[in-house]
VOGU-3710 file (C-alpha; in Angstrom, 3 decimals, decimal comma):
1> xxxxxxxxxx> 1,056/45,949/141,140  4,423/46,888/141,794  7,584/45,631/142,967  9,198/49,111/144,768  7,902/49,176/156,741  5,622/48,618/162,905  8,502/48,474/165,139  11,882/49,365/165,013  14,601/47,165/166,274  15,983/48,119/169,563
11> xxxxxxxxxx> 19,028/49,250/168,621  17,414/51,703/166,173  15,237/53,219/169,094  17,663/53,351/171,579  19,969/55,917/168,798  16,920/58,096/168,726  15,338/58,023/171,861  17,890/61,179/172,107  15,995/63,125/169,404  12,722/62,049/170,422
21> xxxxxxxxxx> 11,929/65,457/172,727  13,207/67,566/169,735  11,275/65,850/167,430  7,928/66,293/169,718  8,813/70,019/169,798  8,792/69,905/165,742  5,725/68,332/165,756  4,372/70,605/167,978  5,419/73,776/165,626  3,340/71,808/162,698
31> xxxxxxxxxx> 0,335/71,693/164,764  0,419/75,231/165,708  0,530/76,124/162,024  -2,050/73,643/161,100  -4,233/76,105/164,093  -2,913/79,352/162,211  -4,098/77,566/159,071  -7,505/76,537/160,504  -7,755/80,699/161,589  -7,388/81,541/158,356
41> xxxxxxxxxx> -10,055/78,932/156,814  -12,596/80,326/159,405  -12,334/84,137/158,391  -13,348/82,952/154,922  -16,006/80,534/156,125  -18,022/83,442/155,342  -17,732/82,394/151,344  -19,625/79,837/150,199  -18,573/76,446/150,548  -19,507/73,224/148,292
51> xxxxxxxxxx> -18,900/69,649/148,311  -16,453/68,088/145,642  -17,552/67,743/142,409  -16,180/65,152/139,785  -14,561/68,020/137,428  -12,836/69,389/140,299  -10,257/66,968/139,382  -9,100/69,230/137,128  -8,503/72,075/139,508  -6,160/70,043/141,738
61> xxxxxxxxxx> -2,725/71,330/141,729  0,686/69,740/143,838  4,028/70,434/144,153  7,131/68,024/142,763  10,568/67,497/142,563  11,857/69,871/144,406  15,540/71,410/143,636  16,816/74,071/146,408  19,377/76,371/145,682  22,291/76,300/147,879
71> xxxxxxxxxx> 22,171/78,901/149,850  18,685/77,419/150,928  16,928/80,764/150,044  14,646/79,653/146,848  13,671/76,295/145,225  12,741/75,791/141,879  10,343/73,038/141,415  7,517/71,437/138,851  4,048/72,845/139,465  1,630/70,049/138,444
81> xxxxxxxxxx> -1,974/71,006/137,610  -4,605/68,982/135,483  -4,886/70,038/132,057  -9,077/70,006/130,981  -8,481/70,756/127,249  -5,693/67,700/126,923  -6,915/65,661/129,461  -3,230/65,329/130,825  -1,210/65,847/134,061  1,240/69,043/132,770
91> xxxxxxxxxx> 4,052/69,814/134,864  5,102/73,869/134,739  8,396/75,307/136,389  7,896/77,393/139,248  10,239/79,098/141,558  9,925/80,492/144,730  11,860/81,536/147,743  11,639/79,601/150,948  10,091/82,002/153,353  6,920/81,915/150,971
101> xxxxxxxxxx> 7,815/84,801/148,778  7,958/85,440/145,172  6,085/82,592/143,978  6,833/83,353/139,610  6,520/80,866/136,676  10,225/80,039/135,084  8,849/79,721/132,138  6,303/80,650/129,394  3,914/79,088/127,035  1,964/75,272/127,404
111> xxxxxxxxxx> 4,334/72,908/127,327  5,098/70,125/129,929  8,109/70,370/131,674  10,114/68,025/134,353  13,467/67,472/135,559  14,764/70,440/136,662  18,482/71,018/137,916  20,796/73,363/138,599  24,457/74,127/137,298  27,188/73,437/140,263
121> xxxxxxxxxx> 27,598/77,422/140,222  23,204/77,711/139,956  23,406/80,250/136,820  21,244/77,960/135,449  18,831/75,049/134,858  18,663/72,541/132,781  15,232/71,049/132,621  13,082/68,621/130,134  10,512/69,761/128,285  8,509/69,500/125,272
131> xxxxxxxxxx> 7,893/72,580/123,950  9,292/71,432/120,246  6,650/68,873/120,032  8,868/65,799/121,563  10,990/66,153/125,169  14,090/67,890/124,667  16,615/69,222/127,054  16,313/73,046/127,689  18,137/75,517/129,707  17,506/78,562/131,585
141> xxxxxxxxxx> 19,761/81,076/132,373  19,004/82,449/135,665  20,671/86,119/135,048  18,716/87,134/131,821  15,437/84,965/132,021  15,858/83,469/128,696  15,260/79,880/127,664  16,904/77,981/125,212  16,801/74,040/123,339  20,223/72,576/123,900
151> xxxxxxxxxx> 19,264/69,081/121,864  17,766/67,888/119,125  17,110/64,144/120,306  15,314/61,580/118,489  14,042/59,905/121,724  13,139/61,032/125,256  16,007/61,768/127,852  15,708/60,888/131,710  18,349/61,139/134,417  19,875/64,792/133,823
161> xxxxxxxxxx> 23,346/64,775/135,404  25,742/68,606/135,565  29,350/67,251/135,552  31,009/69,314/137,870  33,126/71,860/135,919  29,066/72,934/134,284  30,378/72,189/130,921  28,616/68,815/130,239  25,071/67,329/131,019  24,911/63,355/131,132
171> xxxxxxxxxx> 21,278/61,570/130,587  20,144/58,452/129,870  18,341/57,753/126,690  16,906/54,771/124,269  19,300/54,238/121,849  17,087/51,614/118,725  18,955/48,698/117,903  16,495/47,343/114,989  16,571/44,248/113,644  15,873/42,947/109,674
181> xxxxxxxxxx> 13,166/40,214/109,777  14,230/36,615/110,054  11,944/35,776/107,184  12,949/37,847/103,932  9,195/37,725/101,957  8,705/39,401/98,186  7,805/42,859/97,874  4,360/44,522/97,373  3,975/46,099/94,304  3,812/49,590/93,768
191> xxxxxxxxxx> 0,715/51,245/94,837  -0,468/47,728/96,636  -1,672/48,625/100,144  -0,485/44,829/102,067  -1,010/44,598/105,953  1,277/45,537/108,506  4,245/43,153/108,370  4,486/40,650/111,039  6,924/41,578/113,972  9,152/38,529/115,120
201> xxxxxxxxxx> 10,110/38,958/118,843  12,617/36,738/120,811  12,978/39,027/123,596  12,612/38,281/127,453  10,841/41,769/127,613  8,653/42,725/125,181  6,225/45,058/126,310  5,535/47,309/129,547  2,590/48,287/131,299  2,501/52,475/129,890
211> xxxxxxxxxx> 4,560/51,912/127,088  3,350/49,003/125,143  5,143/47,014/122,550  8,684/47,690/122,993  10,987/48,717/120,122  13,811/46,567/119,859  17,030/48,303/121,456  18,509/49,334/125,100  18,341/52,353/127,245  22,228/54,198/127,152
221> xxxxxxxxxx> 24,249/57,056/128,796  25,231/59,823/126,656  26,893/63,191/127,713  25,656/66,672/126,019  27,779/69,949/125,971  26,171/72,151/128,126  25,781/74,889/125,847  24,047/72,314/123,188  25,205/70,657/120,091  26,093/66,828/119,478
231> xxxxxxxxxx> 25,285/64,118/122,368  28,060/61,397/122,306  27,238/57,834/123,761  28,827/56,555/126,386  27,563/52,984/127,089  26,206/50,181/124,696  25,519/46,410/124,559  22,471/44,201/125,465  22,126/46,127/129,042  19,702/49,100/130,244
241> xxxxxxxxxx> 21,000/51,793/131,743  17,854/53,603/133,692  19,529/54,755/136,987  20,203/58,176/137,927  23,489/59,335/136,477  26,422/60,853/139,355  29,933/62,677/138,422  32,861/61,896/139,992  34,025/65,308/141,605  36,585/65,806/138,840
251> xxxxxxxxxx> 35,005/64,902/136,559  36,641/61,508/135,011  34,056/59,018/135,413  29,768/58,492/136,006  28,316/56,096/138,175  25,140/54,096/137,178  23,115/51,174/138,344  22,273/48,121/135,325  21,355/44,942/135,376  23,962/43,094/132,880
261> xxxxxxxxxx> 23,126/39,080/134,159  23,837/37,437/131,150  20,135/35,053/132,074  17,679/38,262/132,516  14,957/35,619/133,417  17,233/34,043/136,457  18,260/37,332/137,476  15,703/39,711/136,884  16,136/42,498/140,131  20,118/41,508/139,891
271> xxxxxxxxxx> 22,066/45,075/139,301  25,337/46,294/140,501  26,950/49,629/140,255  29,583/50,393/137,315  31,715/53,410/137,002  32,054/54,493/133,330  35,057/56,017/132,375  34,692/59,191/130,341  37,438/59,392/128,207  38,094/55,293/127,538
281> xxxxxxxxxx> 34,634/54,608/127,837  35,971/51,248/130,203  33,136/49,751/132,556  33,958/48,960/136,091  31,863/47,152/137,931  31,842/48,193/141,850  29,348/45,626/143,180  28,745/42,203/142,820  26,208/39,738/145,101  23,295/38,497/144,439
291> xxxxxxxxxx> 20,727/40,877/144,933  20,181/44,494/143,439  22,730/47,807/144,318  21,242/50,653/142,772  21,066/54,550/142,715  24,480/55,360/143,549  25,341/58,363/144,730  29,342/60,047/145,331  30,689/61,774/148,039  31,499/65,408/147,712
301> xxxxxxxxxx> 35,066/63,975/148,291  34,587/61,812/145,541  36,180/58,789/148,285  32,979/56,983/148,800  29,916/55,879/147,223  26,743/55,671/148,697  24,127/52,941/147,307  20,665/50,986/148,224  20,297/47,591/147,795  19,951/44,509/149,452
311> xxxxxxxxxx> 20,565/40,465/149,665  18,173/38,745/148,058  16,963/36,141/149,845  13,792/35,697/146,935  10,781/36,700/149,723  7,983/38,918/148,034  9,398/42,429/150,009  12,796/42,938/150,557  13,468/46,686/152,147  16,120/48,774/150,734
321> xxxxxxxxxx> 18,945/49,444/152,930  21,504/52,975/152,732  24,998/51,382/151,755  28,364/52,930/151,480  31,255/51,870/150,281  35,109/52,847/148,937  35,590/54,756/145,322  36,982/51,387/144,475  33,791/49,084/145,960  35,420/47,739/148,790
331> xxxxxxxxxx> 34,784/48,286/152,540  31,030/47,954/151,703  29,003/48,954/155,016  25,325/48,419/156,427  24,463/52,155/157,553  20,348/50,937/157,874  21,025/47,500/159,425  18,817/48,000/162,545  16,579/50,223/160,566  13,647/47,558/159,650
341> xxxxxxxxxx> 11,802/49,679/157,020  12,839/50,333/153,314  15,189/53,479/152,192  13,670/55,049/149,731  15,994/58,024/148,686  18,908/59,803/150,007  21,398/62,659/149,962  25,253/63,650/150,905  25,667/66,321/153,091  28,083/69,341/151,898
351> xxxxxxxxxx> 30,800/68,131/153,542  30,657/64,374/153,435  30,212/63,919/156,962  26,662/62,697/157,025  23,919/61,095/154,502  20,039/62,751/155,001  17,449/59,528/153,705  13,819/59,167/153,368  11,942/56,047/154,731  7,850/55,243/155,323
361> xxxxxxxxxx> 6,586/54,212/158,930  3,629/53,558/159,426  1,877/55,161/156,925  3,904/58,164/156,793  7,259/59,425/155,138  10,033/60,141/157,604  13,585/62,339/156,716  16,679/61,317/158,630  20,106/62,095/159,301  22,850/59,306/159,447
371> xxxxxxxxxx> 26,340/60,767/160,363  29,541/59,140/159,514  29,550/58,322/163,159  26,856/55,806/163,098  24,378/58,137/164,959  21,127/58,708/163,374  18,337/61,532/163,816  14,506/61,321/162,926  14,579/65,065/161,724  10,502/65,249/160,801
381> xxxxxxxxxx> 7,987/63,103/159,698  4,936/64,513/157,291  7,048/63,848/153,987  4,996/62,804/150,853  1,650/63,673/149,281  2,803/63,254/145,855  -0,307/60,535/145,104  -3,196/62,695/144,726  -5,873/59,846/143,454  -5,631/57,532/146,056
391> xxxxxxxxxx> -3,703/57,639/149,371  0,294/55,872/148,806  2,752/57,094/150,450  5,492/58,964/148,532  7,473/61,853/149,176  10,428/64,031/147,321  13,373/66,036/149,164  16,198/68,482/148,373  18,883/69,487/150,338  20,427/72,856/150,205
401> xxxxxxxxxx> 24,535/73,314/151,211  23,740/74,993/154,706  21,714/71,991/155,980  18,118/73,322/154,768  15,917/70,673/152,978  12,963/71,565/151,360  10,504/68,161/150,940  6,788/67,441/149,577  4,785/67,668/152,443  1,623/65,035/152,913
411> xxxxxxxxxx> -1,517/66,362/154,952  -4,623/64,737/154,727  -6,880/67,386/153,553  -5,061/68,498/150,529  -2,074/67,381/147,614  1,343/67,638/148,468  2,925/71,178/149,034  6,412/72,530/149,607  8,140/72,928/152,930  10,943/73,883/154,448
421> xxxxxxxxxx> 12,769/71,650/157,230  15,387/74,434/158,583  17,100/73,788/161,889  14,339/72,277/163,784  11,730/74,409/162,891  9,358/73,038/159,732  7,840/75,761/157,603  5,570/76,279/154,794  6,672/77,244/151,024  3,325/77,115/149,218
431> xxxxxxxxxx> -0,349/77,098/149,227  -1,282/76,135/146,054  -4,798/74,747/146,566  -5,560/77,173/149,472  -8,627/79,390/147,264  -9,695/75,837/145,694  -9,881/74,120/149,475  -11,196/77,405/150,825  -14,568/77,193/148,882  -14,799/73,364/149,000
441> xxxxxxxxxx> -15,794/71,209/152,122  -13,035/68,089/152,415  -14,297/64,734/154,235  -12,160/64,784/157,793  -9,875/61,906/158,077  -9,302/59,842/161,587  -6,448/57,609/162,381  -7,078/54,104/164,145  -5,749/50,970/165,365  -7,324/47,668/165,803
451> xxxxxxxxxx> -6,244/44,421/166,345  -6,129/41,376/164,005  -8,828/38,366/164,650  -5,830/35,843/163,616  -3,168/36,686/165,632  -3,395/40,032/166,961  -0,987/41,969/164,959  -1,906/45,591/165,487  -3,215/46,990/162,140  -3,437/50,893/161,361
461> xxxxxxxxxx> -6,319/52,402/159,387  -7,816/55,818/158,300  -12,105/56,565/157,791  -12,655/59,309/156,052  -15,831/61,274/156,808  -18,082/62,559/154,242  -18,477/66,416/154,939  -21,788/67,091/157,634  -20,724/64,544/159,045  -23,779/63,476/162,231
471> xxxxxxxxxx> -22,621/60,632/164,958  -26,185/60,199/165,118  -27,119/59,135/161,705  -25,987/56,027/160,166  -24,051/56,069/156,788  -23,125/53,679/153,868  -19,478/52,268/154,078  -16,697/51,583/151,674  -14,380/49,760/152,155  -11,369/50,943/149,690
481> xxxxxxxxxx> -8,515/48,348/149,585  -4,748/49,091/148,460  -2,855/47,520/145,490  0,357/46,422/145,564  0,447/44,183/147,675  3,192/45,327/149,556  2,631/49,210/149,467  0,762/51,466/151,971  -1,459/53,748/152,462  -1,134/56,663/154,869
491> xxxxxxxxxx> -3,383/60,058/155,818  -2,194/61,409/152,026  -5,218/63,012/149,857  -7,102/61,424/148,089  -9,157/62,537/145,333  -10,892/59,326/144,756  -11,907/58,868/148,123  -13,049/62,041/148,851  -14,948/62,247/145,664  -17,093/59,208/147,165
501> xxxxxxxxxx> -17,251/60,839/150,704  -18,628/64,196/148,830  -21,200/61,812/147,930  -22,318/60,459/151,664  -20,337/57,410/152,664  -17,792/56,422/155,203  -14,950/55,471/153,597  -12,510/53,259/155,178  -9,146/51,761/154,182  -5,962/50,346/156,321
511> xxxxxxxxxx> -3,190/48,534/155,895  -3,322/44,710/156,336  -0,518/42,447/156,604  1,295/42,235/153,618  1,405/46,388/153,703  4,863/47,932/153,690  6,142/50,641/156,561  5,784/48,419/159,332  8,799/46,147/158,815  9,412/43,099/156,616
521> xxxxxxxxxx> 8,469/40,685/158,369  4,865/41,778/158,494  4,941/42,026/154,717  6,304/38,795/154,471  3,225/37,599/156,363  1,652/36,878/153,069  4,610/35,630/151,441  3,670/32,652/149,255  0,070/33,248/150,737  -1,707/35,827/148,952
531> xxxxxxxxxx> -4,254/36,250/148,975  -4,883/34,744/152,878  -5,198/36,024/156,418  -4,940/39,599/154,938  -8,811/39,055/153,812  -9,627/38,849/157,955  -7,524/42,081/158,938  -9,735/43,724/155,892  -12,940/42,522/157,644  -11,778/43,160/161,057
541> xxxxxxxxxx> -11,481/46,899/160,341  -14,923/47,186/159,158  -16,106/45,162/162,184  -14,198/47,966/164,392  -16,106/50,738/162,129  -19,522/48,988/162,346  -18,881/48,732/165,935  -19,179/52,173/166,335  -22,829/52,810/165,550  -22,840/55,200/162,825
551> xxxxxxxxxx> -22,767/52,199/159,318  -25,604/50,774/157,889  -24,741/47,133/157,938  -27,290/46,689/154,914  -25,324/49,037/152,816  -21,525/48,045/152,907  -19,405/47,793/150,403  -16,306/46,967/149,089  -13,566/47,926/145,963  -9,961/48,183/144,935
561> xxxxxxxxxx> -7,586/48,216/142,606  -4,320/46,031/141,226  -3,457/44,099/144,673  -6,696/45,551/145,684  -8,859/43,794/142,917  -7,388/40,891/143,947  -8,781/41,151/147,864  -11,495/42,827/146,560  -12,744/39,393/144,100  -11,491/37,030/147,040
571> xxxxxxxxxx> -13,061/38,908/149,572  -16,923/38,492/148,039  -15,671/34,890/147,649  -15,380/34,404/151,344  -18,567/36,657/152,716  -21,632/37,993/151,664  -21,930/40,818/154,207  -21,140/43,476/150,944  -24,164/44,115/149,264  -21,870/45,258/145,557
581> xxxxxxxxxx> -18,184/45,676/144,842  -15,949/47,194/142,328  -13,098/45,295/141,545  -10,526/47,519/139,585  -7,317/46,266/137,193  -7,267/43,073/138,901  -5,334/39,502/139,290  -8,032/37,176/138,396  -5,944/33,700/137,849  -2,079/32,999/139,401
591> xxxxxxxxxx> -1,407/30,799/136,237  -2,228/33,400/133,479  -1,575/36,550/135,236  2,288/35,325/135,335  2,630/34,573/131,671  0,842/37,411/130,745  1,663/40,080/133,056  4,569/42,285/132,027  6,881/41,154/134,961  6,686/38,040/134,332
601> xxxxxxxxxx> 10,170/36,796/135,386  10,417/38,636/138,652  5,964/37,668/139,703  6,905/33,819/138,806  10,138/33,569/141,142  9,031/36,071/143,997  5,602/36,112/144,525  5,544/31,714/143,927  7,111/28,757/145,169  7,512/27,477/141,587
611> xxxxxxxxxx> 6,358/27,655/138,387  2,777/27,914/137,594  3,100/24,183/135,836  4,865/22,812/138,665  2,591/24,569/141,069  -1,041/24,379/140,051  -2,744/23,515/143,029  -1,009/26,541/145,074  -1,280/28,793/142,145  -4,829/27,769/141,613
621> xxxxxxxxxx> -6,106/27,861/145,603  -5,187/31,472/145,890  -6,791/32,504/142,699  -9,929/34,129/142,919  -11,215/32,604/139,827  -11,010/29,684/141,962  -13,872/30,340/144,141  -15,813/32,231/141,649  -18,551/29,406/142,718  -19,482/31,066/146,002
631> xxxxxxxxxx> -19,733/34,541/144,812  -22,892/36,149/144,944  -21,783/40,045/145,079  -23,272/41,795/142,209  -19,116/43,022/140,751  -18,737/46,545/138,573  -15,258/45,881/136,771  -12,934/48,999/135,035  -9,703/47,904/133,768  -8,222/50,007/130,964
641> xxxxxxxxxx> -7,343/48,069/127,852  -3,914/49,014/127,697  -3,089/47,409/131,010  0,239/45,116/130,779  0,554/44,880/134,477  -2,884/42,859/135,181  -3,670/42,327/131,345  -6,978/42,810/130,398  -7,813/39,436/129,967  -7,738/38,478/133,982
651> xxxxxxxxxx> -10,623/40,887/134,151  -12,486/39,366/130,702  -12,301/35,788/132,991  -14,097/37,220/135,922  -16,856/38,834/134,339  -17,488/35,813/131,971  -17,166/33,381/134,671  -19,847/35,638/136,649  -21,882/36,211/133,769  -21,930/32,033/133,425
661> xxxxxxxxxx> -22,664/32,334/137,242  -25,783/34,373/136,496  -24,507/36,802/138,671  -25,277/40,950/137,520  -21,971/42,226/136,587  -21,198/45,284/134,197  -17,487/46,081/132,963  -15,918/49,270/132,139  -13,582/49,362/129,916  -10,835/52,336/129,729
671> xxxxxxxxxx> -9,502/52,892/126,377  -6,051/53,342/126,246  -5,522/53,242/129,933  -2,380/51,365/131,038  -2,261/50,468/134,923  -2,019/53,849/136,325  -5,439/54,580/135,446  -5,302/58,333/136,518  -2,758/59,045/134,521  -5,301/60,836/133,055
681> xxxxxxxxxx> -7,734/63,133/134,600  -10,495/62,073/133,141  -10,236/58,635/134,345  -9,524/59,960/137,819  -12,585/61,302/137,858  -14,462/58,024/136,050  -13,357/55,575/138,397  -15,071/57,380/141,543  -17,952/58,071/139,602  -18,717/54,576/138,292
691> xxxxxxxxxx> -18,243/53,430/141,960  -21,084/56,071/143,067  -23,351/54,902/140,434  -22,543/50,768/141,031  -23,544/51,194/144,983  -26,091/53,758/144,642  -27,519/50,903/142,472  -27,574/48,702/145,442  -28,488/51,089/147,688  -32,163/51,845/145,843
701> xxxxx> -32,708/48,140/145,365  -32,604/47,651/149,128  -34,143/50,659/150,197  -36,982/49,453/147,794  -37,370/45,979/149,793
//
């Protein structure tokens, strides 16, 4: 579950109804590249072609973080491919220029690298990497090739930052603040072998879903000399400092994002914006209402300061809107008011004059220009494609000095490439899975609407097709549900899903209320009532698919993970039309989930009207432990054991409280698996495959009768 959108406000419209012809024409472009594209695929239909198989998760490769020089003629970005022998998601360096050309490796040997910027004169890049055994910052110097160390860090450094003058590199990293025992017991002898001592915490945060326990100590700024040597810290105190890092023009200060509320559990999303002075090492702080500012980003004059944020008001979704303000934090403006969708990142223009941002609609990432002015352009849509396992959206962009931005580009039938966005023309960088898809067959994906049976709010969903697809036949369906809650899906890849179309079923999944890209107030719909109505927009989009002739209604069924565990358990609590289900890394029970869950003080105060003591009935009435007494859905659950986010133990309820039930349920458990179960391959490739075998179960049993 997380905590980071289907009509516009008139206002918004009526600024780019303008743009709406040019935009057609861009869209028009894409298509007639997507027909050069399918040309291509047909003169090598002659090869032979094969269905997905579960290890070709490992040959899936996508482009990332995206970093384009300039002059807008080459991009350097991180290559991500599937490692088999480490079972990991490794991240190479690749550049290549923007026409398509002179696609080359930065770098040599196996190590995973990230974070890759360039120098203000782009001689060179620093990146991350950990080629010494632990992530260090490296640099590349464009004119001879070479690669170099710069640091010798004891922990892991995020948010590289050039200052402008290229001599320094800023980063944020944990800085251990350890504490002696409270309890001072006698030594062990020598030689004794005594168990681990006990570990006293008094913390509000503890532990974190993919990280675990948490040492004691905060996450600081430091500054590196570019050419390597010493870091010096910048920042302490009881505060994190985990934003990205930007330089004043000249030099003389950084601005960051922290949350410094001196109650963490009152104010737990609460951060304003500071600028650090480099030289005094005084904190100003630029910001201050109650609700989060974050990411700020400076001018190229260095005058104003551009920020997301918004007022919080304490609902379950609140969108992130583009802010500017002064150097000095006044004059604070709106630029997103009559946008109703979340901003998810943005970007000056060279001269100041204009702010490029990224927002979801609908299912789909959108890149568009706000002038100074107050007139804003929809330049493309199609940006995302960074989640490969299942279909979020998500998207990355870069943009170059002369107005060129190269973005991750979503499509359906494969992982996110590069493109380039120049003028109004959008063009393609790379082809990285083009052999791979050229010798597979990839389960066709179709867009549709329906409406809901409560109230008729219009809800968008995708089927996927598995490949041979016959009108004529009839087909098993799955229904795949979406965590979150408030996320979305969109017409993004998805390995999972395919991997279960490869195997003969329909797969559905849409995005019922609660879903972000269609606005807040539709993902508000389930605020304080979740789960709810959002179980009958589920079912009404497998009515729709039934409806058209092709299902088996003997052989549906139904799974999801996080926010989708939770539907999934609730919805076999409130029908019996599935005949199995796989509920994955689920909510189980309201009450424990919030005083287990990592999150705890943001899930209690946002998701609840109270707490879960003051609250029981509510808590307890939307828990699907609660109606455990009317399932009779034979349930597969996989959880990893490592999961902080929906701890382990919500899923340990359900299947004892099933197995007391007498009904057949099996668990999986993943160990070592935090919450983002495909962080590594291997379980990518599990989860689809324990789905396959779960319904195919189901399937025989009924076919049998």
């Amino acid at each position: 579950m997380q905590s980071m959108k289907s009509q516009h406000k008139l206002a918004f419209l009526f600024v780019l109804l303008p743009t709406y012809q040019r935009f057609i024409m861009k869209l028009a472009a894409t298509l007639i590249l997507a027909g050069a594209m399918g040309a291509w695929a047909t003169q090598v239909a002659a090869q032979d072609v094969k269905p997905l198989a579960y290890d070709d998760v490992f040959a899936l490769e996508l482009a990332a973080d995206p970093q384009v020089h300039q002059n807008g003629n080459s991009v350097v970005f991180v290559r991500r491919s599937m490692d088999r022998q480490t079972d990991r998601v490794v991240g190479r360096l690749w550049q290549v220029n923007t026409d398509g050309t002179q696609l080359r490796p930065l770098t040599q040997g196996g190590a995973n690298e990230s974070s890759p910027r360039w120098s203000p004169n782009y001689s060179r890049i620093a990146f991350i990497s950990n080629a010494s055994g632990s992530p260090q910052i490296h640099m590349r110097w464009q004119d001879t090739g070479h690669s170099a160390q710069i640091s010798n860090l004891n922990h892991a450094p995020s948010n590289l930052s050039w200052s402008p003058d290229g001599e320094w590199l800023a980063f944020t990293m944990f800085e251990p603040k350890p504490r002696s025992a409270p309890v001072q017991l006698p030594g062990k002898p020598a030689g004794a072998e005594w168990a681990e001592a006990p570990v006293y915490i008094d913390s509000v945060q503890y532990r974190q879903d993919g990280a675990g326990f948490l040492p004691q100590g905060h996450s600081h700024v430091f500054v590196l000399p570019a050419e390597g040597g010493t870091p010096r810290q910048l920042t302490s105190g009881e505060f994190n400092v985990r934003s990205e890092l930007s330089w004043a023009p000249d030099g003389s200060a950084l601005y960051f994002s922290a949350n410094m509320a001196k109650d963490p559990i009152a104010s737990p999303v609460n951060s304003g914006i500071y600028r650090l002075d480099i030289d005094s090492q005084q904190l100003t702080k630029l910001t201050d209402r109650d609700g989060p500012d974050a990411q700020p980003k400076v001018s190229p004059s260095g005058r104003q300061i551009a920020f997301l944020g918004y007022d919080d008001r304490r609902l379950a979704h609140q969108a992130n809107r583009l802010y500017v303000m002064d150097a000095d934090g006044s004059n604070v403006r709106n630029l997103t008011e009559d946008l109703d969708r979340a901003v998810d990142d943005f970007a000056w223009t060279a001269d100041g004059r204009g702010i490029y941002f990224s927002y979801d609609n609908e299912g789909q990432g959108y890149l568009a220009l706000h002038s100074m002015r107050g007139v804003t352009e929809t330049l493309t849509g199609g940006l995302g494609g960074l989640s490969y396992s299942r279909p979020y959206t998500g998207g990355q962009f870069s943009v170059a000095s002369n107005g060129d931005v190269v973005f991750t580009q979503m499509a359906a039938n494969r992982p996110a490439e590069l493109a380039l966005l120049r003028g109004s023309q959008v063009r393609p960088i790379t082809q990285l899975n083009r052999d791979f898809l050229a010798s597979h067959t990839i389960g066709e994906v179709e867009e549709f609407w329906y409406d809901s049976s409560v109230d008729d709010e219009r809800i968008q969903g995708w089927i996927i097709y598995p490949p041979g697809f016959d009108e004529n036949k009839t087909y098993p369906l799955i229904l795949e549900i979406h965590g979150g809650p408030h996320t979305a899906y969109g017409p993004v890849f998805a390995m999972e899903l395919q991997l279960m179309a490869a195997q003969g079923y329909v797969v559905l999944y849409t995005n019922p209320r609660g879903s972000t890209s269609y606005g807040e107030d539709f993902a508000n719909l389930i605020h304080h009532n979740y789960p709810s109505h959002d179980f009958n927009d589920l079912m009404d989009g497998v009515d729709a698919v039934v409806e058209r002739g092709f299902i088996n209604e003997d052989e549906l069924f139904v799974m999801g993970g996080s926010g989708g565990g939770v539907l999934t358990s609730w919805s076999i609590a409130h029908t019996n039309r599935f005949a199995a289900a796989m509920v994955v890394n689920p909510v189980i029970n309201w009450y424990s989930f919030v005083l287990t869950a990592d999150m705890y003080p943001y899930f209690s105060q946002y998701w609840f009207p109270g707490m879960p003591w003051d609250n029981l009935e509510h808590y307890m009435q939307h828990s699907p432990i609660h109606h455990v007494g009317k399932v009779e859905t034979p349930v597969l659950l996989f959880t990893g054991d490592a999961d902080y986010r929906t701890p382990m133990s919500e899923t340990e309820q359900y299947y004892q409280a099933l197995k007391l039930r007498g009904i057949e349920t099996a668990m999986v458990r993943v160990p070592g698996a935090s919450h983002a179960l495909h962080a590594r391959p291997s379980n990518l490739m599990a989860k689809p495959a324990y789905a396959v075998y779960w319904f195919e179960r189901f399937r025989q049993q009924q076919d049998s009768e």
